[in-house]
N, C-alpha and C positions, 0 to 999 in steps of 0.2 A: 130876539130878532125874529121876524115875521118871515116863514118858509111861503115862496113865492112859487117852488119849484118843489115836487114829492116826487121821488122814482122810487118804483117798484117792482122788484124783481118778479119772476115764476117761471115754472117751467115751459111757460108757453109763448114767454121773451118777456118785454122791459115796458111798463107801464109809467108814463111820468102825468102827473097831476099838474096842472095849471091853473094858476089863479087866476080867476075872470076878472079880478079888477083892477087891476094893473095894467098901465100902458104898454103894446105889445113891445116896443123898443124895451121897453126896462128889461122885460120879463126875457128878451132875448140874454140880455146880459146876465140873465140871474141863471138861465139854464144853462150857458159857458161857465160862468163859475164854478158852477156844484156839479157838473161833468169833470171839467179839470179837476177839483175836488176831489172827484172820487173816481178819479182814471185808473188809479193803480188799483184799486178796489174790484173792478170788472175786469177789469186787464184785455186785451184781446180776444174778441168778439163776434161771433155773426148774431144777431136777434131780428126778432120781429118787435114790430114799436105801437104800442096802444098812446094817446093822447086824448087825456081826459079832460074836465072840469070846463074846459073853452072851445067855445063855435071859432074854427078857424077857417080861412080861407084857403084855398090851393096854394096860394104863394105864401103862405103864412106856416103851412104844414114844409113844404119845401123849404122855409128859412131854418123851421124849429128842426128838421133832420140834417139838416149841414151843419149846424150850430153842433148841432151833439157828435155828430163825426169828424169835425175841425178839434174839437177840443177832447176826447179820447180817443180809446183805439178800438170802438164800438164801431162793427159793419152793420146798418139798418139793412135787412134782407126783406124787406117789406113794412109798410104801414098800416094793421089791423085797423078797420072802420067797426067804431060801433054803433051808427046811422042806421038801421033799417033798411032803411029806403034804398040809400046808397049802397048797401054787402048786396039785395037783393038784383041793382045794376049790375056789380061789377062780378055775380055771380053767373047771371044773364050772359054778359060779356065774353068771359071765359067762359062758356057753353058752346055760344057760337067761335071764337076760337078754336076750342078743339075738334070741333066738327071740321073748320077748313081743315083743322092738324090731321083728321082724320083721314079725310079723301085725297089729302096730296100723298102722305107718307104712312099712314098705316093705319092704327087701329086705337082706340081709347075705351077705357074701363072705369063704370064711376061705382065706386064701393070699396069697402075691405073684404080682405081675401082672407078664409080665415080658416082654421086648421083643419085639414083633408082636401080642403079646395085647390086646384090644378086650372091656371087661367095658360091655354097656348095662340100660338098669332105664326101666321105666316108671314108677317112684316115686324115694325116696330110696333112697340105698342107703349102706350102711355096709362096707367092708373090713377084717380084720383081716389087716394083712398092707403090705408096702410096693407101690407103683406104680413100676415102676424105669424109666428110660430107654427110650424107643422103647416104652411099654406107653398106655392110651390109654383110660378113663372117661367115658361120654357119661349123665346121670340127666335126668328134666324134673324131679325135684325135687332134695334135696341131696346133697351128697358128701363123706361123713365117713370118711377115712380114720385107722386106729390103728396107722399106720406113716409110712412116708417116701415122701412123692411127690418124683417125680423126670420123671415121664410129663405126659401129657396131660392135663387133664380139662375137660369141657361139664355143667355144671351149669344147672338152667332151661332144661334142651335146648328146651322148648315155648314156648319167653319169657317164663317166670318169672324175672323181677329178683329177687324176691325170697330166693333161692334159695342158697347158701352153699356153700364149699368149704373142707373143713377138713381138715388133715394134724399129723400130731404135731412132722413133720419136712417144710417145706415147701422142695421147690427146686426146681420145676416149669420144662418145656421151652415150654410153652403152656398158660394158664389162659382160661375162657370162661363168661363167667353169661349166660344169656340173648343176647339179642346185641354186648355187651360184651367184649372180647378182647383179650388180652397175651400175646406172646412174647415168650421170654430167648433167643432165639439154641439152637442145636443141645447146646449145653452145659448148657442152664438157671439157672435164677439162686439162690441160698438169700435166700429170704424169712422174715426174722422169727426169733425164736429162740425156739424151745421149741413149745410147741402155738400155732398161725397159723390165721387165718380170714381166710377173701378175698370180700367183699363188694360188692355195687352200691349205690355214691352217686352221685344223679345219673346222669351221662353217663360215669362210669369207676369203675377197679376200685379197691378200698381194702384193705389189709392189715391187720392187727391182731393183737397177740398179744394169746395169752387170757390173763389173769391170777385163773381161776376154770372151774369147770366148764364145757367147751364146749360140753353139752348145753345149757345156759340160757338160750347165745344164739339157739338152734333151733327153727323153727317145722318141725311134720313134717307137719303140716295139708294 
């Protein structure tokens, strides 16, 4: 029988292949089946989603990610573009987003942070970029990283409990909200899978994955 539909794992999320010659109806049906398929397989979810082999349209990519979320228990946490043209818009885009992010509520960083390096902010602050090993983030208000912490980070440096630490990829050596603090030992620990936030309740720290925009849970006040 003729595979209409390929998915492929990595660790960078979930690649499914599309066959361009196939009516897009059919081909809707074929990537419901082989989801169902192989739901128990993936099991529950968050990924990023490449879509290969076919020109789609906006409504077309929007069917093909419902379809695959109706039918497992796979959260699409975004749709990787491998267009050119178009990463270099939506790259654009998100540029000037974080610049308004920047002058309303705090401060944004584009790079990795990387061992000995010491990034601090009198507000929040946002990175694009991972925190690696021996690297080290002090803000008095939050810390949104859109990479992988692996370093340090002081959030609420001022005694703001309220104050939040969020990485897309959390496996921190030392985390710290106000005066609230946990170490994983010189190795660090992976907390959480997919996008993670580390909050104060109470008298200690709380984990969380997100299962929605992690802006929402944001106060940038």
């Amino acid at each position: 029988m003729r595979n209409t539909v390929v998915i492929k794992g990595s660790k960078s999320g979930l690649s499914v292949y599309l066959d361009p010659s196939v009516p897009f109806h059919q081909l809707i049906q074929d990537i419901a089946g082989k989801f169902r398929e192989s739901a128990r397989f993936w099991g529950s979810v968050q990924m990023a989603l490449t879509l290969e082999g076919r020109q789609l349209t906006a409504e077309e990519e929007f069917c093909v990610v419902n379809t695959i979320t109706e039918n497992s228990q796979i959260e699409i946490l975004c749709l990787l573009d491998t267009n050119a043209q178009r990463v270099a818009r939506c790259e654009k885009a998100l540029n000037e987003k974080l610049m308004e992010l920047n002058s309303r509520t705090g401060q944004f960083y584009r790079g990795n942070l990387t061992r000995g390096e010491t990034l601090d902010s009198e507000a929040s602050i946002v990175v694009i970029g991972d925190v690696c090993h021996g690297a080290r983030i002090a803000a008095k208000g939050n810390v949104i990283i859109l990479g992988e912490l692996k370093g340090s980070v002081h959030a609420g440096a001022a005694g703001n409990r309220e104050a939040v630490i969020v990485a897309l990829d959390m496996a921190p050596v030392h985390i710290k909200i106000a005066d609230l603090t946990n170490s994983f030992g010189e190795r660090g620990k992976k907390l959480g899978r997919g996008p993670t936030m580390i909050m104060a309740e109470g008298e200690q720290l709380t984990v969380k994955s997100l299962k929605r925009n992690f802006l929402d849970f944001i106060k940038f006040s």
